[in-house]
N, C-alpha and C positions, 0 to 999 in steps of 0.2 A: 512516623507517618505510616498508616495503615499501608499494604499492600494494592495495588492497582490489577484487580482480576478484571479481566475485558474480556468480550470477544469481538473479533475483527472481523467483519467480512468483505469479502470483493466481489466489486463489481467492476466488469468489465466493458469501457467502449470502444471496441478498436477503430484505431484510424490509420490511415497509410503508414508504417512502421513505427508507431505508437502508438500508444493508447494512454487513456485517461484511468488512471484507479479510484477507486472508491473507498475510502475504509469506515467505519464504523462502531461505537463501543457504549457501552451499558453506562446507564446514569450513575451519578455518584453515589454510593451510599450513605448512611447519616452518621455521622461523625467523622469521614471523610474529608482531609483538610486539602484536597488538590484545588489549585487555581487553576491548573492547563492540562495538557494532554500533549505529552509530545510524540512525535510518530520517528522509528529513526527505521534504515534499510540496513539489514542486518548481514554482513557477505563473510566469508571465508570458512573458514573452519573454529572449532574453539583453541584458541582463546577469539573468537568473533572480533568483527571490527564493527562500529555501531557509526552510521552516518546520517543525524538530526537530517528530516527531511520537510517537516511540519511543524507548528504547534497550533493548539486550538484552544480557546479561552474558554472555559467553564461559564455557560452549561454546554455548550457544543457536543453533539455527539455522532459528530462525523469531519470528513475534512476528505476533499480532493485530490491527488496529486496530478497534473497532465504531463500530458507526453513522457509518460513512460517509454521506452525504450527498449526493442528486443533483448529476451533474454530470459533468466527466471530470478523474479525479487522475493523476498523476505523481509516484512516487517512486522516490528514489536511497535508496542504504546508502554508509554513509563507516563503515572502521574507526577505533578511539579508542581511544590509550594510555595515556589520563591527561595527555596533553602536547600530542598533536598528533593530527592527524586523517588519513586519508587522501584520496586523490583519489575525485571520482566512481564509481559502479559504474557499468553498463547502468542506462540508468532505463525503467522500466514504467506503463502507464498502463493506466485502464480506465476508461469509462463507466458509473457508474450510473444507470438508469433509472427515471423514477416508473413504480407499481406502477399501472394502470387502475385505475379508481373502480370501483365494484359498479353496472352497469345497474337501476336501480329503477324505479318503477310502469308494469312489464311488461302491457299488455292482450291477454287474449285472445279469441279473437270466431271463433265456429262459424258456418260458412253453409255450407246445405245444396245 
C-alpha cells in the first residue's frame, strides 16, 4: 500500500476549557488503495505511544475532534485498507489554553 503523504491542518474553536479541532488532508491519489483515514494523538517520546482518535471513510477529507482538552496534542493520519495501514503522515500539534476566569468583586472608589 502506497504511502499516506497528508497535510493536516488545525483549526481551532475554543470553548470554556476545550476546544473543538479540526483536521484536514489531501485527496487520494490514483492508484491509491485507502478506504479510511485514521487520525490517532501521538504522546510521549520515541518509541511514541499512538492513541486511534478518528476514522473517516474515503472520500472524506477532514474529520472533527471536540472537546479537546488543555494541553498540547499531536496528531498523525495513517491510510487503511481493511488490511493494513500506512506509514506516518506530517504530524501536527497545537496547544490548547485554559480560558481566564471572569474578574469578580470589582470595587470602585471616586475621589475628588
Amino acid at each position: 500500500m502506497r504511502s499516506l503523504f497528508v497535510i493536516l491542518w488545525l483549526l481551532l474553536a475554543v470553548t470554556a476549557m476545550a476546544a473543538n479541532v479540526n483536521l484536514a488532508w489531501d485527496s487520494k491519489s490514483v492508484g491509491d488503495t485507502r478506504t479510511h483515514v485514521r487520525i490517532y494523538e501521538r504522546t510521549g517520546v520515541t518509541p511514541y505511544t499512538y492513541t486511534l482518535v478518528a476514522t473517516a471513510v474515503e472520500p472524506a477529507m477532514t474529520v472533527m475532534l471536540p472537546g479537546v482538552t488543555q494541553g498540547t496534542h499531536t496528531y498523525i493520519a495513517r491510510g487503511w485498507n481493511g488490511q493494513s495501514e500506512s506509514l506516518d503522515s506530517n504530524a501536527v500539534s497545537t496547544v490548547i489554553l485554559a480560558v481566564p476566569g471572569v474578574v469578580t468583586n470589582v470595587t470602585i472608589t471616586i475621589t475628588p
